[in-house]
ChimeraX commands (.cxc) that place a marker at each C-alpha (Angstrom):
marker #1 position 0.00,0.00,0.00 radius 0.5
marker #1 position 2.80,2.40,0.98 radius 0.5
marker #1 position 4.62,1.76,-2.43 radius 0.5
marker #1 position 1.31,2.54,-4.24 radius 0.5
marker #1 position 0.91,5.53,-2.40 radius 0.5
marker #1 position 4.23,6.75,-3.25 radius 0.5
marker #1 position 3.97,5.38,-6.60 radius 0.5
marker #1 position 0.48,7.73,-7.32 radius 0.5
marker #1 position 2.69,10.52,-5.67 radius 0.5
marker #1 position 5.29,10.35,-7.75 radius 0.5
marker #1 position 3.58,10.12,-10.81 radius 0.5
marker #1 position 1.20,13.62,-9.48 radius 0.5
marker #1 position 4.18,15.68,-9.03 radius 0.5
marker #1 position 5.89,14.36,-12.05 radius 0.5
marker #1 position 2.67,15.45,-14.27 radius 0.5
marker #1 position 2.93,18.51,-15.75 radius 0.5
marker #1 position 0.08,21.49,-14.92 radius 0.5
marker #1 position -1.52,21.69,-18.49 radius 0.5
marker #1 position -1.32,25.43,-19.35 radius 0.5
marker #1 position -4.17,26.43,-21.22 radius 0.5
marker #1 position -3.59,29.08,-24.32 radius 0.5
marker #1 position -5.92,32.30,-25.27 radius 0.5
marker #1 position -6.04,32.22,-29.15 radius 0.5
marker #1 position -8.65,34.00,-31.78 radius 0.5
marker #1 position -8.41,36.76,-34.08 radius 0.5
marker #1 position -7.49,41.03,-33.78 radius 0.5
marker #1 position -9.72,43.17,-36.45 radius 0.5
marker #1 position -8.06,46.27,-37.34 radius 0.5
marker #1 position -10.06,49.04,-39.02 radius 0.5
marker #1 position -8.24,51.58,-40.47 radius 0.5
marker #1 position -5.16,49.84,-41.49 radius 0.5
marker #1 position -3.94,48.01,-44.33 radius 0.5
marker #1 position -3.96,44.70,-42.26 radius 0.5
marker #1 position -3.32,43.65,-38.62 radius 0.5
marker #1 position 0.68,42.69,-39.14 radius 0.5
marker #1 position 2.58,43.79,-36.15 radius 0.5
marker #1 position -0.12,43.70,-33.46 radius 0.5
marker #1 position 1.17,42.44,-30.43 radius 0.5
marker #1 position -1.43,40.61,-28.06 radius 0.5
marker #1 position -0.54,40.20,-24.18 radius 0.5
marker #1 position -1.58,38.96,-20.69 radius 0.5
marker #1 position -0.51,42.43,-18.77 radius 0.5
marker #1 position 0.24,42.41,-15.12 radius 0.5
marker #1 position -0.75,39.95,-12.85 radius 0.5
marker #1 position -0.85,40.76,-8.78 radius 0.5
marker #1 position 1.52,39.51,-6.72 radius 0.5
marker #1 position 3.28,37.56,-9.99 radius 0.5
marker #1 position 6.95,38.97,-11.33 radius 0.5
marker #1 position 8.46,36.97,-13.88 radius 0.5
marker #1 position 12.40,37.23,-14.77 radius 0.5
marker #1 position 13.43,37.95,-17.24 radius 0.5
marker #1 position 15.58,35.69,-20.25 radius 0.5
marker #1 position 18.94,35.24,-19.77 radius 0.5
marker #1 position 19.00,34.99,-24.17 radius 0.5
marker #1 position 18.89,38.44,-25.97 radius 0.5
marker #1 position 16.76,39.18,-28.36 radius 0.5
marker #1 position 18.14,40.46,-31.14 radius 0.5
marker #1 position 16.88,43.24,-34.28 radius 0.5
marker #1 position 19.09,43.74,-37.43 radius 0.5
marker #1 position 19.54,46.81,-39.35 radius 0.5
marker #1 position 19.59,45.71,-42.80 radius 0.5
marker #1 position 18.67,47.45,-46.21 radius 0.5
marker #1 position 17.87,50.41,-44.31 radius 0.5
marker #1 position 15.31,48.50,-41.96 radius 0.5
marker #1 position 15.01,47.53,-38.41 radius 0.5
marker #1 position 14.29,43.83,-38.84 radius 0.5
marker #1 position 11.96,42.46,-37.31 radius 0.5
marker #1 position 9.61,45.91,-37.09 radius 0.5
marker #1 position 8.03,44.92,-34.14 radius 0.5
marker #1 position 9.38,43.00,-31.29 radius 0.5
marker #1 position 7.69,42.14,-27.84 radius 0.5
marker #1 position 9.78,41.42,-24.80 radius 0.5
marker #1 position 9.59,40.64,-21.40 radius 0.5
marker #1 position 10.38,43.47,-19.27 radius 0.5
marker #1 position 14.22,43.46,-18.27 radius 0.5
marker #1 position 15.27,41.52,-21.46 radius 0.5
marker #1 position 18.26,42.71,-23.19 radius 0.5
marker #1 position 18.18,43.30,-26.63 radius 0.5
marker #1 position 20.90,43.47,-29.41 radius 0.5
marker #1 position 21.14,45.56,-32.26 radius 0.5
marker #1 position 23.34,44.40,-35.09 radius 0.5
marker #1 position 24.44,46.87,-38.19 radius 0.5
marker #1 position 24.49,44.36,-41.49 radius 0.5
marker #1 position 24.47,47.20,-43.58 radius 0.5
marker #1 position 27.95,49.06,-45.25 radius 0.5
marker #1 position 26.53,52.31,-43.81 radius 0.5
marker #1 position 26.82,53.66,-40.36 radius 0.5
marker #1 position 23.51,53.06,-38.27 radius 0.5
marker #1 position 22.31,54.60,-34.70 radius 0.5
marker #1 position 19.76,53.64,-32.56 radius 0.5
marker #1 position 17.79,55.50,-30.37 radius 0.5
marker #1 position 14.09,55.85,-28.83 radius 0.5
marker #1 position 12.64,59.43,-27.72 radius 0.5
marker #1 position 10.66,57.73,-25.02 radius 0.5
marker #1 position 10.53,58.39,-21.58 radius 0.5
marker #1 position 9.88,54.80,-20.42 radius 0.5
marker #1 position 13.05,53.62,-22.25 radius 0.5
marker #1 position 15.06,56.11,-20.52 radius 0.5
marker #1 position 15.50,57.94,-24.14 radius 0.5
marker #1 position 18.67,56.16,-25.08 radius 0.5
marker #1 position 20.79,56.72,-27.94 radius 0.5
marker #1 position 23.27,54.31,-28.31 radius 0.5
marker #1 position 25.55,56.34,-30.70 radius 0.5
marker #1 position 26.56,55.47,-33.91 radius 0.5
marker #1 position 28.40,52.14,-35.52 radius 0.5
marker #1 position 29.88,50.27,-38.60 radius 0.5
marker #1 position 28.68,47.27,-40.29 radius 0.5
marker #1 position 29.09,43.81,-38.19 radius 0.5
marker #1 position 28.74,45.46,-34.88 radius 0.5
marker #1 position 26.55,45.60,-32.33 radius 0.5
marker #1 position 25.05,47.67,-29.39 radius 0.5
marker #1 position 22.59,46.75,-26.63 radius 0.5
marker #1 position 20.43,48.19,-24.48 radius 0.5
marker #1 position 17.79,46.22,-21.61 radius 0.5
marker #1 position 14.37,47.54,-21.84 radius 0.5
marker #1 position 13.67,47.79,-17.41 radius 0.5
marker #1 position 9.92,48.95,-17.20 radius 0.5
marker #1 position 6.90,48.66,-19.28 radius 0.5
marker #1 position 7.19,50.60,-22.68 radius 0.5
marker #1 position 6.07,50.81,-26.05 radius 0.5
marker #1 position 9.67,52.35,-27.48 radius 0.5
marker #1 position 9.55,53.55,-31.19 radius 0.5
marker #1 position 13.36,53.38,-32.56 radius 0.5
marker #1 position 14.74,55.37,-34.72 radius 0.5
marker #1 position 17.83,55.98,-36.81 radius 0.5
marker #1 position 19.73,59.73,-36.82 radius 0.5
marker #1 position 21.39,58.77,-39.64 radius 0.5
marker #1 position 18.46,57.42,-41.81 radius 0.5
marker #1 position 15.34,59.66,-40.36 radius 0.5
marker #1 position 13.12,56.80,-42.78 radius 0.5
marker #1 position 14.01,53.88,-40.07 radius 0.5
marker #1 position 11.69,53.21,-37.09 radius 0.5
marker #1 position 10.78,50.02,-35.14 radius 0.5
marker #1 position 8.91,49.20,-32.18 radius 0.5
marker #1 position 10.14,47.56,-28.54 radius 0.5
marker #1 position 7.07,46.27,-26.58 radius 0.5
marker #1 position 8.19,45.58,-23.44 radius 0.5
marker #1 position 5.20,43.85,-21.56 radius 0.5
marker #1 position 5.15,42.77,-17.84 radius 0.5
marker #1 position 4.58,38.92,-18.92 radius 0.5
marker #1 position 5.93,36.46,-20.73 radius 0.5
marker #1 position 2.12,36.17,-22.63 radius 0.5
marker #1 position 2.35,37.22,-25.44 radius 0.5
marker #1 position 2.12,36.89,-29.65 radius 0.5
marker #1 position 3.00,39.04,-32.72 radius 0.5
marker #1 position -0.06,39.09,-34.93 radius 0.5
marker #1 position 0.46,38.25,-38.52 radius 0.5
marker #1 position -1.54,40.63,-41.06 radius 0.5
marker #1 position -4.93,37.82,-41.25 radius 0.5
marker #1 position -5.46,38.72,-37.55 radius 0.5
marker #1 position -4.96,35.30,-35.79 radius 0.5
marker #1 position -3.01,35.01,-32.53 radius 0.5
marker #1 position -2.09,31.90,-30.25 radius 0.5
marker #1 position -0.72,32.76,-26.98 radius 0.5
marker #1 position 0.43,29.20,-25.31 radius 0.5
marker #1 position 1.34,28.03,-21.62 radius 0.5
marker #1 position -0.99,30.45,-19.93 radius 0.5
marker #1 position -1.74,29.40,-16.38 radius 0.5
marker #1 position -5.93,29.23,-16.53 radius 0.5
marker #1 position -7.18,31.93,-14.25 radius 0.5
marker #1 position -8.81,35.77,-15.04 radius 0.5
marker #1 position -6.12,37.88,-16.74 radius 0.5
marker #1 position -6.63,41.62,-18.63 radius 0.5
marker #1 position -5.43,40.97,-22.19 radius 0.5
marker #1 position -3.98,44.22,-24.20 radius 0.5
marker #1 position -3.67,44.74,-27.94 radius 0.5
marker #1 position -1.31,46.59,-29.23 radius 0.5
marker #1 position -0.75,48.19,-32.94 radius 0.5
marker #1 position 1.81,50.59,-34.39 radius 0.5
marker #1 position -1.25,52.68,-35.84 radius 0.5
marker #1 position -4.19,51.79,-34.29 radius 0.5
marker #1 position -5.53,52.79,-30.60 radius 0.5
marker #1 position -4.95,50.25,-28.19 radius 0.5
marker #1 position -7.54,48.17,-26.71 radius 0.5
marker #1 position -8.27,45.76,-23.55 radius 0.5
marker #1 position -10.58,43.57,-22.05 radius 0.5
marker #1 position -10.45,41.05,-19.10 radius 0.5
marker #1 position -10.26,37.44,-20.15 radius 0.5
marker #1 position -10.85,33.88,-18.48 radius 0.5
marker #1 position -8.84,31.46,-19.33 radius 0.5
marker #1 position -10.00,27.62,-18.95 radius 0.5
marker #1 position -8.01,25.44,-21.17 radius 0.5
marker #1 position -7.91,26.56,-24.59 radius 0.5
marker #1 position -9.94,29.93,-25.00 radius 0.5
marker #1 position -10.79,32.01,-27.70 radius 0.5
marker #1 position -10.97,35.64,-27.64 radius 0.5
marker #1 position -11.79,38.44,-30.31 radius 0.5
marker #1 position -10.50,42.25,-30.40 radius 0.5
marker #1 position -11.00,44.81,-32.34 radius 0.5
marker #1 position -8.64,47.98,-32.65 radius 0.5
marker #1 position -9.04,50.94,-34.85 radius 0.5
marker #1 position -7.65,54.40,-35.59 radius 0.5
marker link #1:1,2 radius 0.2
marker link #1:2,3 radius 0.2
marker link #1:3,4 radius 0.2
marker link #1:4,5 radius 0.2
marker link #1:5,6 radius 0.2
marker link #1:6,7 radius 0.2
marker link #1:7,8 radius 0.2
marker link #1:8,9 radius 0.2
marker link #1:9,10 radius 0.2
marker link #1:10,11 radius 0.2
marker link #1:11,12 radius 0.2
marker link #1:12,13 radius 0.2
marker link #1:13,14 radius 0.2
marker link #1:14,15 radius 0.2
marker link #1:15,16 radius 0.2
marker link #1:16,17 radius 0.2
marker link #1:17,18 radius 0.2
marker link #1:18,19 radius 0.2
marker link #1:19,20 radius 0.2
marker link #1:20,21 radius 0.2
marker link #1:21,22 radius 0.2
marker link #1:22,23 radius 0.2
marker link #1:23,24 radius 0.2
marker link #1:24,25 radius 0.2
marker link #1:25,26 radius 0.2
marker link #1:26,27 radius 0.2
marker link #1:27,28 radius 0.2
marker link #1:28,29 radius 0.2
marker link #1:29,30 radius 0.2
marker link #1:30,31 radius 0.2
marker link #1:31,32 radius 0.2
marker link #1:32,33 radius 0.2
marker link #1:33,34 radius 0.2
marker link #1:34,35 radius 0.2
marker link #1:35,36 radius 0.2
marker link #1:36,37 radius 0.2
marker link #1:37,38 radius 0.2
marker link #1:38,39 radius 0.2
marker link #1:39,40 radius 0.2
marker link #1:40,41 radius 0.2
marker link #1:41,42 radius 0.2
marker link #1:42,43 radius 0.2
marker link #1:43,44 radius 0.2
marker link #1:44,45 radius 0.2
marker link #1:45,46 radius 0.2
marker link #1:46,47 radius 0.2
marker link #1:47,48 radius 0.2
marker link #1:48,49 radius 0.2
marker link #1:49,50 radius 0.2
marker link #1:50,51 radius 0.2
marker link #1:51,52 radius 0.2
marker link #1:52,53 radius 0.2
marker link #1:53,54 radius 0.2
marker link #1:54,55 radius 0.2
marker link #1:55,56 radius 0.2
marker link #1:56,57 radius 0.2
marker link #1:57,58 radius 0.2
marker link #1:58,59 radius 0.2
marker link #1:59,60 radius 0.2
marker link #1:60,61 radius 0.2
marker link #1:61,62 radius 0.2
marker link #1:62,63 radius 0.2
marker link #1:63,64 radius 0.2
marker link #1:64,65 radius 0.2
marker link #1:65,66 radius 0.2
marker link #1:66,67 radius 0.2
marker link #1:67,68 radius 0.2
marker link #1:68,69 radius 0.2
marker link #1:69,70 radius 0.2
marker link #1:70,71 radius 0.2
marker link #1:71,72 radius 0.2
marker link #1:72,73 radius 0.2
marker link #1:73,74 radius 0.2
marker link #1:74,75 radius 0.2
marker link #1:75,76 radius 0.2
marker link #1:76,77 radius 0.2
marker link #1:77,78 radius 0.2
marker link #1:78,79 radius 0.2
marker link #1:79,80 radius 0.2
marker link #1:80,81 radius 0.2
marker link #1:81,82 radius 0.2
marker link #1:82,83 radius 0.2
marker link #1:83,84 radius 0.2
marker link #1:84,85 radius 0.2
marker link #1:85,86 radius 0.2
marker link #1:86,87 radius 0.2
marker link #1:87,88 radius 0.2
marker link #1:88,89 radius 0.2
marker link #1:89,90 radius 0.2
marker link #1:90,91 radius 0.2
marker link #1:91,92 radius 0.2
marker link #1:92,93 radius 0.2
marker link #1:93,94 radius 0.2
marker link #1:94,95 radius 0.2
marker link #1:95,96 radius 0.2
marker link #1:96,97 radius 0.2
marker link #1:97,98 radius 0.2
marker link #1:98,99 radius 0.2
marker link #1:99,100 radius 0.2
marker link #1:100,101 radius 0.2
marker link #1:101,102 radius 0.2
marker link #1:102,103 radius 0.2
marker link #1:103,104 radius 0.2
marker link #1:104,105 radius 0.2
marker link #1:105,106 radius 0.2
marker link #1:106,107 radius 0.2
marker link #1:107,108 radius 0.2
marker link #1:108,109 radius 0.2
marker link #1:109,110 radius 0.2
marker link #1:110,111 radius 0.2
marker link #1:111,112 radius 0.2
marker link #1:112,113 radius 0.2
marker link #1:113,114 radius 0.2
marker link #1:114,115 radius 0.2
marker link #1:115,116 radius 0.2
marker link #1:116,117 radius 0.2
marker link #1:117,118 radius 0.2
marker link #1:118,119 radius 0.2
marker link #1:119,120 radius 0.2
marker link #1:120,121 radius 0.2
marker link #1:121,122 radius 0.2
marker link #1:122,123 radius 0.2
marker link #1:123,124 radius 0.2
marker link #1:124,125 radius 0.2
marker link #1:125,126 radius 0.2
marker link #1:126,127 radius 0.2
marker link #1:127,128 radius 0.2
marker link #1:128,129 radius 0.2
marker link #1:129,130 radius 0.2
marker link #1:130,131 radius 0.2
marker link #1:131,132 radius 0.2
marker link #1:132,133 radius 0.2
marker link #1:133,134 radius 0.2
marker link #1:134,135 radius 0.2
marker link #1:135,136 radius 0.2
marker link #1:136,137 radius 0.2
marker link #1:137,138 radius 0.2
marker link #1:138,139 radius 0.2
marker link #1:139,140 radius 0.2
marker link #1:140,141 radius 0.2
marker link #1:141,142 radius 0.2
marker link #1:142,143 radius 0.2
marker link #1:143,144 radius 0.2
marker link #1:144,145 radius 0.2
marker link #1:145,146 radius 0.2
marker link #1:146,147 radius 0.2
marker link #1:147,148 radius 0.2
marker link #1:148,149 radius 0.2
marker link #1:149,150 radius 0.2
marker link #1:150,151 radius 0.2
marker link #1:151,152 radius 0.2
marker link #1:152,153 radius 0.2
marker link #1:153,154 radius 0.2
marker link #1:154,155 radius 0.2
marker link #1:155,156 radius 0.2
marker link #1:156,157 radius 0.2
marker link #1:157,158 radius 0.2
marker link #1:158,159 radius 0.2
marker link #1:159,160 radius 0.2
marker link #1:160,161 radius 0.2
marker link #1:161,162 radius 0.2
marker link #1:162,163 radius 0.2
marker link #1:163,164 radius 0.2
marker link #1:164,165 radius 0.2
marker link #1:165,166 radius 0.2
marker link #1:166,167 radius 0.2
marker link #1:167,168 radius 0.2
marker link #1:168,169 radius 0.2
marker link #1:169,170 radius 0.2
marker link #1:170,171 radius 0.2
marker link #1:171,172 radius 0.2
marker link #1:172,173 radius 0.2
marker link #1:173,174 radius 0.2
marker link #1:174,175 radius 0.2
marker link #1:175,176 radius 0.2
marker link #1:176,177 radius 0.2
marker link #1:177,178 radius 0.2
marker link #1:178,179 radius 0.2
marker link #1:179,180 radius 0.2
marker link #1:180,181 radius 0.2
marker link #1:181,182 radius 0.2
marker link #1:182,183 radius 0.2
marker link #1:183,184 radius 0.2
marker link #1:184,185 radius 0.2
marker link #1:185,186 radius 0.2
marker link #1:186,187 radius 0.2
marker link #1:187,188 radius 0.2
marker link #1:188,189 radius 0.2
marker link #1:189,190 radius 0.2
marker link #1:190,191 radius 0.2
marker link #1:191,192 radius 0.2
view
């Protein structure tokens, strides 16, 4: 009997918690299509998460931040690499990111900078004025870049009530609370 008890223990703590997922579609009115939405679980009381010790990384190549849009976890570092034969800068005019400028560099090299509170940075390039990109730095690790149909699939989140925020880089943002039991769907729509 003891051996089955520790058996059915064993096996309990060794099971995974299934993680449920919020998935559905963003409609954007007023824009071309819904590419570079981001869709996140924002702040949840009493829960800090830390952040990756792996860097996430944007190029600067043909005179484009690549990729445009890129969500992170608050206190993730991220790496900007020059892949052009021009010079390159980066720098963001907001507040939240602490208005950096990271100065000015040749092809093959790269500057970093670790995004510490909640922002929505735009980046920007003093050499090419024509360059700008987006840092969404979100409070939890819940998150998905929307492609331009609209569909988004954020996995592993813990079921419980959450507020969900949509993000776009020309739309108003939007949010609204959502349960999450198992797989759930859930709609948004964002417009100018």
């Amino acid at each position: 009997m003891r051996t089955l008890l520790f058996g059915s223990l064993a096996l309990a703590l060794a099971t995974p918690v299934v993680a449920g997922d919020i998935h559905g579609k963003v409609a954007c009115k007023g824009a071309r299509d819904c590419a570079g939405a981001v869709v996140y679980v924002d702040t949840i009381p009493g829960k800090t998460f830390p952040p990756p010790q792996a860097h996430q990384k944007i190029n600067q190549q043909n005179l484009v931040f690549d990729p445009h849009v890129v969500p992170v976890l608050v206190g993730t570092t991220v790496d900007f690499l020059n892949s052009d034969s021009v010079l390159h800068n980066v720098f963001s005019p907001d507040a939240c990111a602490e208005k950096f400028n990271l100065g000015t560099w040749p092809k093959g090299q790269t500057r970093s900078y670790t995004f510490k509170k909640d922002c929505i940075a735009t980046l920007l390039c003093m050499v090419h004025p024509e360059m700008e990109a987006f840092v969404v730095a979100v409070p939890t690790p819940y998150f998905a870049v929307v492609p331009a149909d609209g569909s988004f699939k954020i996995a592993e989140v813990p079921d419980g009530s959450y507020m969900v925020k949509v993000w776009h880089p020309k739309l108003k943002a939007t949010s609204k609370p959502v349960t999450v039991a198992g797989a759930t769907e859930a709609a948004f729509e964002i417009a100018r």
